[in-house]
C-alpha positions as CSV (number, residue, x, y, z in Angstrom):
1,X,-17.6,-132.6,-108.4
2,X,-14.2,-134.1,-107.2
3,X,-13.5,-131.1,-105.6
4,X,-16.0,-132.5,-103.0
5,X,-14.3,-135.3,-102.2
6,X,-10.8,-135.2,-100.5
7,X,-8.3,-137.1,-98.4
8,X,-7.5,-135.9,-94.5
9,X,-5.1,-136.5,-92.6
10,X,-5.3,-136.2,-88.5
11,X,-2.4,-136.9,-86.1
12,X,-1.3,-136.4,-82.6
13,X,1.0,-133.3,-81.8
14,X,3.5,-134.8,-78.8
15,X,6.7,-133.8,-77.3
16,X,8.7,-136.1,-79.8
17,X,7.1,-133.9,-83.3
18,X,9.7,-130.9,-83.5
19,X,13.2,-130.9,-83.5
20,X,15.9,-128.5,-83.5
21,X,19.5,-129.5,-85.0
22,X,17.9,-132.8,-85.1
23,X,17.8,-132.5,-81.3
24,X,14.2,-132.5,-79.2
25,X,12.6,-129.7,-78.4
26,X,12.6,-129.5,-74.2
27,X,10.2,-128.0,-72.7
28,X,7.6,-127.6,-75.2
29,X,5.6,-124.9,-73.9
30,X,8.2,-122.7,-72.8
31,X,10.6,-123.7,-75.4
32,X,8.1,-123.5,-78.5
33,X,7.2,-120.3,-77.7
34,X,10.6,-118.9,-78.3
35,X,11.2,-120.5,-81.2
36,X,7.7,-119.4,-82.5
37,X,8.4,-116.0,-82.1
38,X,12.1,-116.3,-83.4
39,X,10.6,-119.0,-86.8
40,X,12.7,-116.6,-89.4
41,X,15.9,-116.7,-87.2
42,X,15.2,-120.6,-87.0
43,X,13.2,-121.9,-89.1
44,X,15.9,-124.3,-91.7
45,X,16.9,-125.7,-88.4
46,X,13.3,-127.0,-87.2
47,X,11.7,-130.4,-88.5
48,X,8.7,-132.2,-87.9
49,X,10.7,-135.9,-88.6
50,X,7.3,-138.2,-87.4
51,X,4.6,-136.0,-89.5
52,X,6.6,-135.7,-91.9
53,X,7.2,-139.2,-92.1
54,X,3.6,-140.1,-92.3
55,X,2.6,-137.1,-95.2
56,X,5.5,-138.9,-97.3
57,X,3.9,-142.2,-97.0
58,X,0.1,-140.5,-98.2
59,X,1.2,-138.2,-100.7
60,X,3.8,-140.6,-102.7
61,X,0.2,-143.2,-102.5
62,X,-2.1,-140.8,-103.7
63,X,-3.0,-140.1,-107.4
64,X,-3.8,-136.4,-106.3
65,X,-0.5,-135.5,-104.2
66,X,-2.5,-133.5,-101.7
67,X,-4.2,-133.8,-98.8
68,X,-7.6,-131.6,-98.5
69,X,-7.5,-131.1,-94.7
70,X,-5.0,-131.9,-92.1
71,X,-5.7,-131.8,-88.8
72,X,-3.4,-131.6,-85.4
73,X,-4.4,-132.3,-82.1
74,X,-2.6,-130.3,-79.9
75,X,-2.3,-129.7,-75.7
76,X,-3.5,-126.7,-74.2
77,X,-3.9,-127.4,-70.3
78,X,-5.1,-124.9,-68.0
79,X,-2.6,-123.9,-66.1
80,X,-3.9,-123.9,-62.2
81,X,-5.6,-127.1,-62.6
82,X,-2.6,-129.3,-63.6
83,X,0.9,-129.3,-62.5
84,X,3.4,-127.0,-63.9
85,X,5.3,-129.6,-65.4
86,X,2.6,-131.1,-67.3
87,X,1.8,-127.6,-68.7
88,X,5.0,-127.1,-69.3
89,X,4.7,-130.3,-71.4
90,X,2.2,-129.2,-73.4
91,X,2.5,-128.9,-77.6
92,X,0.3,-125.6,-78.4
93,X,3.4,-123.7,-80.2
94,X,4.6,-127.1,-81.7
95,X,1.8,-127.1,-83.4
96,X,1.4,-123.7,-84.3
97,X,5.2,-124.0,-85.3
98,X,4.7,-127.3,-87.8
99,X,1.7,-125.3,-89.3
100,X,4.0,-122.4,-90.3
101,X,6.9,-124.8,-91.9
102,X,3.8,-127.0,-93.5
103,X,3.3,-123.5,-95.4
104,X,6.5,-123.0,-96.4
105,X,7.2,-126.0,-97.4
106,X,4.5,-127.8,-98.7
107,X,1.4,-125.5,-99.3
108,X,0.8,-127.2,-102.8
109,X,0.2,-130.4,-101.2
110,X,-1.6,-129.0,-98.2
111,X,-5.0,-127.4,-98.7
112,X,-5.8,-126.4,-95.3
113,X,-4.6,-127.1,-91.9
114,X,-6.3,-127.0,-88.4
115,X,-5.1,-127.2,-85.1
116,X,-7.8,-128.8,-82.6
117,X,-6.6,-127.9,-79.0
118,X,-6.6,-130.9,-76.2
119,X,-7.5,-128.4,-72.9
120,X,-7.8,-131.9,-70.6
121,X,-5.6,-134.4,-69.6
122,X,-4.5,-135.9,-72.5
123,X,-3.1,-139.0,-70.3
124,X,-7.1,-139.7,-69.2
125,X,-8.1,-142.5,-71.1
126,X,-11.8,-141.8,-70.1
127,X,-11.8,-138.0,-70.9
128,X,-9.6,-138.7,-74.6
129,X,-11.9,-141.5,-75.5
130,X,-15.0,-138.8,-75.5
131,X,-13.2,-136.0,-76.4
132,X,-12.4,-137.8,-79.9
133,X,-15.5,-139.5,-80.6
134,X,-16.9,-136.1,-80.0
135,X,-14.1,-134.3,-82.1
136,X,-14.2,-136.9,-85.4
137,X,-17.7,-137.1,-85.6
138,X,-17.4,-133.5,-86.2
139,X,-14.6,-133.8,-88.8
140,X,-16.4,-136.5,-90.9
141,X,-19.6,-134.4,-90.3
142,X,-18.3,-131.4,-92.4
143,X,-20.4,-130.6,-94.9
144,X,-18.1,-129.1,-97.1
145,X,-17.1,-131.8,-98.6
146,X,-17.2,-135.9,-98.0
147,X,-13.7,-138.1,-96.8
148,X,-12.6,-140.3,-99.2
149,X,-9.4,-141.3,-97.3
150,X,-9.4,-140.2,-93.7
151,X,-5.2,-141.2,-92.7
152,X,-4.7,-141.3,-89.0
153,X,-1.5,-140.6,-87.3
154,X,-1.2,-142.2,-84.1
155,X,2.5,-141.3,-83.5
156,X,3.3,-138.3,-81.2
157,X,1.1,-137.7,-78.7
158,X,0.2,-139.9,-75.6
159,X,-0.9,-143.2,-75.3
160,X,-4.5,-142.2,-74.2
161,X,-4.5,-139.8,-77.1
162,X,-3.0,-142.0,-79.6
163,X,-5.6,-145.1,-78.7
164,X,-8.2,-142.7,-78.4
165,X,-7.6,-141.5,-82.4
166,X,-7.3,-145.3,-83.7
167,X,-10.1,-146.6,-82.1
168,X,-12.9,-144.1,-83.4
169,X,-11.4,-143.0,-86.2
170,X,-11.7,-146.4,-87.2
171,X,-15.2,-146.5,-85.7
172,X,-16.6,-143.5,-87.4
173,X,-14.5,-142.9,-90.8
174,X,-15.0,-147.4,-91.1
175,X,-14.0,-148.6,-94.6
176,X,-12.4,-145.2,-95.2
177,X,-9.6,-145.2,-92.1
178,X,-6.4,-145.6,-93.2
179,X,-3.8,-146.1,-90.3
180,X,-0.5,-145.5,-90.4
181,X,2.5,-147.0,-88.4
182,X,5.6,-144.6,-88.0
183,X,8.3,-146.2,-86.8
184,X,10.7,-144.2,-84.5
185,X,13.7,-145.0,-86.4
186,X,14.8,-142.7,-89.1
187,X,15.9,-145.3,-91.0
188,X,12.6,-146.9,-91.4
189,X,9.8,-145.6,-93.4
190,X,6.0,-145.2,-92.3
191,X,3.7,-147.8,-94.0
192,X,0.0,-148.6,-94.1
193,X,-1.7,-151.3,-91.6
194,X,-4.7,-153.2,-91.2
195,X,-6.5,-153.1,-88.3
196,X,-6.2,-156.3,-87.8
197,X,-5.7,-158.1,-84.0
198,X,-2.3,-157.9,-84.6
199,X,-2.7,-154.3,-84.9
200,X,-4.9,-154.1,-81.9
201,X,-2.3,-155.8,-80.0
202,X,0.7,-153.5,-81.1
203,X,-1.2,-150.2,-80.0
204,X,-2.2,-152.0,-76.5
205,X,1.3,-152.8,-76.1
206,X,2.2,-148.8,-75.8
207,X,-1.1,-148.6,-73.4
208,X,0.0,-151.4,-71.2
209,X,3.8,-150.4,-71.0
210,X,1.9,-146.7,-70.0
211,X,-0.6,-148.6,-67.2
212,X,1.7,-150.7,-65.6
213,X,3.4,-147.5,-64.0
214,X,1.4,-148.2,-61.9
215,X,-2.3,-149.1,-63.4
216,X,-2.1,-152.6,-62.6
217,X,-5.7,-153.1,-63.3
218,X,-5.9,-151.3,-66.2
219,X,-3.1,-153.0,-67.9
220,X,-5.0,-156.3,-67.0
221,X,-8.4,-155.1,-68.3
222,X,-6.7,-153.9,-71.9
223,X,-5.2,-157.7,-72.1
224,X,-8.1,-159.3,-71.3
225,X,-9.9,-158.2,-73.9
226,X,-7.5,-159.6,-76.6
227,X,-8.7,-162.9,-74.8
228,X,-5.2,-164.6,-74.6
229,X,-3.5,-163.1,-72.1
230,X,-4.5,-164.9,-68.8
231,X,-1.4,-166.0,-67.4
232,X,-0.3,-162.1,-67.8
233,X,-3.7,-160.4,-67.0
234,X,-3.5,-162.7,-63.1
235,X,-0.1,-161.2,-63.3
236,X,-1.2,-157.5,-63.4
237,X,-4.4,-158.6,-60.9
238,X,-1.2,-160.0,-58.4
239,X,0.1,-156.6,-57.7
240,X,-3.1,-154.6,-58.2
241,X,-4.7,-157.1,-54.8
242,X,-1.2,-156.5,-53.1
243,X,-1.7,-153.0,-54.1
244,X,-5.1,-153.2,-52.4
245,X,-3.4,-155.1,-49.2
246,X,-5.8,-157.9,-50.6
247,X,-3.0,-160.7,-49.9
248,X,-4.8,-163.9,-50.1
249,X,-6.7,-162.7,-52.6
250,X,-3.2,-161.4,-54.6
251,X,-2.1,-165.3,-53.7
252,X,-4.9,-167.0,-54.6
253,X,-4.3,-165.2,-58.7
254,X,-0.5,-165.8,-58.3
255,X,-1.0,-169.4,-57.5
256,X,-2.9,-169.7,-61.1
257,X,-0.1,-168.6,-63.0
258,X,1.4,-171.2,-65.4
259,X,4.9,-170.1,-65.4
260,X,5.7,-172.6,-68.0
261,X,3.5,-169.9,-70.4
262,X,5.5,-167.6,-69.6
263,X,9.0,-166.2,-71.0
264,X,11.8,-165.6,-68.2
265,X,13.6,-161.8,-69.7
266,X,17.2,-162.2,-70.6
267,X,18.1,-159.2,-67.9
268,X,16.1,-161.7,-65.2
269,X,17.7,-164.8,-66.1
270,X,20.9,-163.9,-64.1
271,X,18.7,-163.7,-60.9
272,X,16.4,-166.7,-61.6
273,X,17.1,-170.0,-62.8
274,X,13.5,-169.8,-64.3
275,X,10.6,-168.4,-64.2
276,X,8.6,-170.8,-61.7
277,X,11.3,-169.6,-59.1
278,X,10.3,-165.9,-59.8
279,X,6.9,-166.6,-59.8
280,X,7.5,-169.1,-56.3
281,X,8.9,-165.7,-54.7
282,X,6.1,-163.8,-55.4
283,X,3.9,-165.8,-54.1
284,X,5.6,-166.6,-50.8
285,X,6.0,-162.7,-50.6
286,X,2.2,-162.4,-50.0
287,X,1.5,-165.6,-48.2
288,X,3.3,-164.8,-45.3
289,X,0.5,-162.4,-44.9
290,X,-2.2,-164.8,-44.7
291,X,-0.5,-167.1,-42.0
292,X,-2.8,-167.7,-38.7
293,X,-1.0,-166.0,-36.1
294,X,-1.6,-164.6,-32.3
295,X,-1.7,-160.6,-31.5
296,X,0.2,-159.6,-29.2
297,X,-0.7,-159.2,-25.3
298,X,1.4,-159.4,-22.2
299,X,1.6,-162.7,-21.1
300,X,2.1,-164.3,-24.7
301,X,4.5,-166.7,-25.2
302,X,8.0,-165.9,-26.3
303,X,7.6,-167.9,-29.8
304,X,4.2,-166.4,-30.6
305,X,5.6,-162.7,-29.8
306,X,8.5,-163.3,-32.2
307,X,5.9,-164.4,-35.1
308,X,3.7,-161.3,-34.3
309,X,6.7,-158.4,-34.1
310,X,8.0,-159.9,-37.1
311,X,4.6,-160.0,-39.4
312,X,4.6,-156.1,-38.0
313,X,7.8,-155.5,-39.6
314,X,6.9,-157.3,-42.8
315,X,3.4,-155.5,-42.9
316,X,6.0,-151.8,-42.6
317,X,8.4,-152.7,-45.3
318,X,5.2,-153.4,-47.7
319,X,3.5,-150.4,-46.9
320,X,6.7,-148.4,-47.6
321,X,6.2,-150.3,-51.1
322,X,3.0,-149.4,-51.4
323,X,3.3,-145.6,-50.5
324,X,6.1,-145.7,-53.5
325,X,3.6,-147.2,-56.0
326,X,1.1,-144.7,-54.9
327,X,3.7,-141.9,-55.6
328,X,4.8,-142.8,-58.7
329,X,0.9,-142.9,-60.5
330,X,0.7,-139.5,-58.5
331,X,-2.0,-140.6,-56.2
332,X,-0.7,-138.1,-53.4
333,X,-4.3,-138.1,-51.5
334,X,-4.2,-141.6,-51.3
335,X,-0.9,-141.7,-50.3
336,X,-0.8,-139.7,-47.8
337,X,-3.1,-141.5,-46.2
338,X,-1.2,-144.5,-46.6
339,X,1.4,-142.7,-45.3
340,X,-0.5,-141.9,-41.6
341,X,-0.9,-145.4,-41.4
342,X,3.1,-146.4,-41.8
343,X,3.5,-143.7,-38.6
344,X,0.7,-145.7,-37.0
345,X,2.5,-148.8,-37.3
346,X,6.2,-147.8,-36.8
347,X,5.0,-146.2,-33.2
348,X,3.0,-149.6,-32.9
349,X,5.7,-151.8,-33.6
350,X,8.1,-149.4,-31.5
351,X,6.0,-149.7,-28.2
352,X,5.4,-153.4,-28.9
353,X,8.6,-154.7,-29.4
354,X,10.1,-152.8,-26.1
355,X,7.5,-153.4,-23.6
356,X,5.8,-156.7,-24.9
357,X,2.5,-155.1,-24.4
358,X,0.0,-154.3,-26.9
359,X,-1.1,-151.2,-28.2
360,X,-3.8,-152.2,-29.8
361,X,-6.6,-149.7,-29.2
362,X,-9.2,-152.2,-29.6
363,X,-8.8,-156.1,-28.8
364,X,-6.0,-155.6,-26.2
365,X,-6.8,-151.9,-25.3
366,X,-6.1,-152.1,-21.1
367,X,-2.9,-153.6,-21.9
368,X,-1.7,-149.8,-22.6
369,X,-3.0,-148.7,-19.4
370,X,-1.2,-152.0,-17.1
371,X,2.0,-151.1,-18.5
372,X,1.8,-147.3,-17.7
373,X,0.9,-149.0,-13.9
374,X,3.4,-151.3,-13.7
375,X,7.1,-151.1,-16.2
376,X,5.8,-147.6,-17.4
377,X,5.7,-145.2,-14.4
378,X,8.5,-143.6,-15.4
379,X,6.9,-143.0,-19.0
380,X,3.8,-141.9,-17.2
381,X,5.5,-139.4,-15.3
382,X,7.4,-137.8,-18.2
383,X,4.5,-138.5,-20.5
384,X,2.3,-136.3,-18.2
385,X,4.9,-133.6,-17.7
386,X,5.0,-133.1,-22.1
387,X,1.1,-133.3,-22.4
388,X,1.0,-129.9,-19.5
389,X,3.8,-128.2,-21.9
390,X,2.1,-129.3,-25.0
391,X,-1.4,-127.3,-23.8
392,X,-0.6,-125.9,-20.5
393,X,-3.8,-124.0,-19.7
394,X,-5.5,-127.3,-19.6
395,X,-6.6,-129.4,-16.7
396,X,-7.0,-132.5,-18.7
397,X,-4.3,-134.5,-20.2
398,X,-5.3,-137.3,-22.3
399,X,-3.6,-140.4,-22.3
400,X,-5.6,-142.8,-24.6
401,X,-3.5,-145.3,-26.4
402,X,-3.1,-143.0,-29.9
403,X,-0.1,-142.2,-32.8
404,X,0.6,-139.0,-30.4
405,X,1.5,-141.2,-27.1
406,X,2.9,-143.8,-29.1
407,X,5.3,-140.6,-30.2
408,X,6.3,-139.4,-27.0
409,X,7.4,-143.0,-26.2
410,X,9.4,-143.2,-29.1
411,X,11.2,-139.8,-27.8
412,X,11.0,-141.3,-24.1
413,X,12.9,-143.7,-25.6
414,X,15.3,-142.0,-27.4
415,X,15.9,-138.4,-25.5
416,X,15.6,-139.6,-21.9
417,X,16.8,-143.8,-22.5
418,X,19.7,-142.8,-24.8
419,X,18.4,-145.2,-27.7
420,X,20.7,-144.1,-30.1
421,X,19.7,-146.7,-32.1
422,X,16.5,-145.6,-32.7
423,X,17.7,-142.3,-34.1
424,X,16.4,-143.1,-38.0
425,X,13.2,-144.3,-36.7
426,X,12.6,-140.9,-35.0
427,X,14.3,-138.4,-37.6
428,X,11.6,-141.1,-40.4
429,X,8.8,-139.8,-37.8
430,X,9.7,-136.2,-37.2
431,X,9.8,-135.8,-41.0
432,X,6.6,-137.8,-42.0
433,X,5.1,-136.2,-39.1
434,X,5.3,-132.5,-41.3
435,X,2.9,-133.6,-43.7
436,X,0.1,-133.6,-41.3
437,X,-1.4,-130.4,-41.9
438,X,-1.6,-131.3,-45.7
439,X,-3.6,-134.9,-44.8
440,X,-5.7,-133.2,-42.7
441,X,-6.8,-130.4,-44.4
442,X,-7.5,-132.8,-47.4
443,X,-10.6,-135.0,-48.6
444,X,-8.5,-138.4,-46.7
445,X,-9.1,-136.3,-43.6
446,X,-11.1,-133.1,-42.2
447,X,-10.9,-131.2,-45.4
448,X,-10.9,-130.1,-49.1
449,X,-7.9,-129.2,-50.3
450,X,-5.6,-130.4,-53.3
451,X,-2.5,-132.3,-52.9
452,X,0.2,-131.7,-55.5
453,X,3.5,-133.4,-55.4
454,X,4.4,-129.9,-55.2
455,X,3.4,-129.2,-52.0
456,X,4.5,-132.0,-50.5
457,X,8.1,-131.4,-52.3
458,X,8.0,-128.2,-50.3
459,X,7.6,-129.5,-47.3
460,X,9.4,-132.5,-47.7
461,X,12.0,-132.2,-49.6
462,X,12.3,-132.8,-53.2
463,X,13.4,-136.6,-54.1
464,X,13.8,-137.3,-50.3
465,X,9.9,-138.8,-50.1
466,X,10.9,-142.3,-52.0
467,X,14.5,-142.3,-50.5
468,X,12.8,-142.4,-47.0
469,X,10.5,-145.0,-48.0
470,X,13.1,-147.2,-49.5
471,X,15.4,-146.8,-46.3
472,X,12.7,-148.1,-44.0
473,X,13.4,-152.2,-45.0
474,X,16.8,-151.5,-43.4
475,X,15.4,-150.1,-40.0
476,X,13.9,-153.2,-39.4
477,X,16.8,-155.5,-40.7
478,X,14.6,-156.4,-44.1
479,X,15.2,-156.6,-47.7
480,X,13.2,-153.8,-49.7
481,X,11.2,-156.2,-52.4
482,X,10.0,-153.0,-54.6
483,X,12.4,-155.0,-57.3
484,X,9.5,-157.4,-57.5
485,X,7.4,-154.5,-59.1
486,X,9.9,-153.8,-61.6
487,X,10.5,-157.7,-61.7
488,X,6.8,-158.4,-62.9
489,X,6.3,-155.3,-65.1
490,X,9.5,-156.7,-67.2
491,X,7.8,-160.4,-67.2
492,X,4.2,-158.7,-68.5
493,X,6.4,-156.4,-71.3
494,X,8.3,-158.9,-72.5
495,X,5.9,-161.5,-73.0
496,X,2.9,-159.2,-74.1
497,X,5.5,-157.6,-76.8
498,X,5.8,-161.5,-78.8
């Protein structure tokens, strides 16, 4: 009869689970398949330090020394629907490799072992939370026999997958979850928690380090929840709103921060005196954006031009840190989106600031058309003679105020003015300018197809995307503020880990 009962144990395969000489296995795909297919060759060289770690803790506690079934969730992503690197990332031969040592090495503790595969994003919160409530309701279901102790592992793999495992495996094995926390440290053993709010608060921490780049929302929904986070949650809610281009709703959260609640980092405190002057800047760097101000039209006073090229510039050096954001959570459709609009307003600004007319297509639309009467002939003229080479069996030219005039002013400007000085505005244009096919053949525009960073490496240039963006603050004589990102990420971290 007590064969029917037995203890399991289930963790997370990740790319921290196998080493080599004590040294990380890089890439694990690629990688783990060698050393799979060479395991006699290497085999006294290869560990599995954070399982390991954890089967120590259960098998010195239990009065049986073994564990009936252990279980390893591994990735197995299809390969054309992710990017390479990702599948590159993924742990199939790890744990195909940690099975054969767990043979050699410990088959008298270890009844039976069995690798579940992970074929979907494991990073997908949504998709990991279903895919293990679906995948341990199955495991306590086993008729075979009935869990006594069901140990769970959330150690290697991601933070979706890890959250994923603690949350229904202590829904659905209850009284009989046992969790383990394995420290990273070598030095420091694994050891049994409860899962206490405390608890709940130290996995949220990984999950919230993992959503602020850049989940802002995300990160503030997972605080919430623990109920005493505001101060951090309006933080998160700040940039997500400034994300958004929601400014006055992004001021109206920071302006509810209490930044005596919150905990200035030491590696801030050499930049601010406190934390009220941080959280002073941050506000002032979004309600510039909700000053009452006049668009620009011929005829408007000198002062009130002044206030309107500059907002322009300010509105460009945010949406350059906004494009970044946008990148780095690898929201390329989106971003390239964002990215037509920075052309927009760079040609705007352009046109503005050297003829004090307004290219506004819609408020101030004839101003376009006075100019190219009166200051602009000369632009008319050479405007005109690049439309007929630009389609030259056409009758037509069209000449509505549009990114593609606003262009061939820019190289008016430049080729036929000698604006030298203009040179890194153009070069930024001719080069954002390539991605166009690849907006417009996706869902932002006329199309379907999938962006990848990729394919816009390959047209672009690999690493040159961001450096363009952070270059553009200095075109317009600005400081770049993407520090302030980093700035309130630290402040959330910090105060969220005490």
């Amino acid at each position: 009869m007590n064969d029917y009962f037995g203890d399991i144990y289930i963790a997370n395969v990740g790319k921290r689970d196998l080493t080599y000489n004590s040294q990380l296995v890089r890439p694990p795909r690629i990688t783990g398949r060698d050393y799979l297919e060479r395991f006699n060759e290497l085999k006294d060289k290869l560990e599995f330090p954070i399982i390991t770690k954890g089967l120590d803790k259960v098998l010195q506690g239990s009065s049986q020394k073994s564990i009936k079934n252990l279980y390893l969730f591994y990735t197995d992503q299809n390969k054309d629907e992710v990017d390479e690197r990702h599948w590159e990332s993924d742990t199939i031969y790890f744990a195909k490799i940690i099975k054969k040592l767990i043979q050699e090495r410990r088959s008298q503790q270890i009844e039976k072992i069995i690798p579940i595969p992970i074929q979907a994003a494991p990073n997908d919160y949504s998709t990991m939370f279903d895919f293990f409530a679906d995948q341990l309701e199955k495991i306590k279901s086993n008729p075979n026999f009935k869990v006594r102790n069901a140990y769970l592992a959330p150690a290697g793999g991601t933070p979706a997958c890890n959250m994923s495992l603690v949350i229904y495996g202590t829904r659905i094995f209850a009284n009989w979850a046992k969790t383990l926390l394995i420290p990273e440290n070598k030095n420091k053993k694994a050891r049994e928690i409860d899962l206490s709010n405390s608890i709940i608060h130290e996995f949220n921490q990984t999950v919230v380090e993992e959503m602020l780049n850049y989940n802002f929302s995300g990160a503030a929904e997972v605080m919430k929840r623990e109920g005493s986070w505001k101060n951090l949650v309006k933080l998160a809610q700040y940039m997500q709103y400034r994300l958004y281009f929601d400014m006055e709703k992004a001021e109206k959260l920071i302006s509810q921060v209490k930044s005596n609640r919150i905990k200035l980092p030491p590696d801030l405190q050499s930049e601010y005196e406190n934390t009220g002057d941080l959280i002073q800047e941050l506000k002032e760097s979004v309600s510039i954006f909700n000053q009452e101000y006049t668009p620009l039209y011929k005829g408007l006073d000198e002062k009130a031009c002044k206030t309107w090229l500059d907002m322009q510039k300010k509105r460009i050096v945010e949406l350059s840190l906004n494009i970044r954001m946008k990148w780095f959570s690898r929201q390329y459709v989106d971003m390239l989106g964002r990215i037509f609009r920075l052309q927009e307003a760079i040609l705007r600004y352009v046109f503005e600031n050297e003829t004090g007319y307004s290219a506004d297509s819609g408020k101030n639309y004839d101003d376009f058309y006075t100019y190219l009467g009166n200051e602009g002939k000369e632009f008319d003229r050479y405007l005109t003679v690049n439309l007929k080479k630009s389609k030259p069996n056409s009758r037509a030219y069209n000449k509505s105020l549009n990114s593609k005039t606003l262009y061939w002013f820019l190289k008016y400007l430049h080729d036929e003015k000698g604006r030298n000085d203009l040179s890194d505005i153009l070069n930024l244009i001719n080069k954002l300018r390539q991605l166009r096919d690849l907006r417009n053949k996706s869902i932002v525009s006329h199309g379907y197809k999938p962006v990848s960073r990729e394919k816009i490496r390959q047209i672009y240039g690999k690493r040159k995307l961001v450096k363009s963006m952070q270059n553009i603050s200095s075109y317009f004589g600005l400081q770049d503020r993407y520090d302030q990102v980093e700035y309130i990420k630290k402040l959330i971290l910090f105060n969220y880990r005490r």
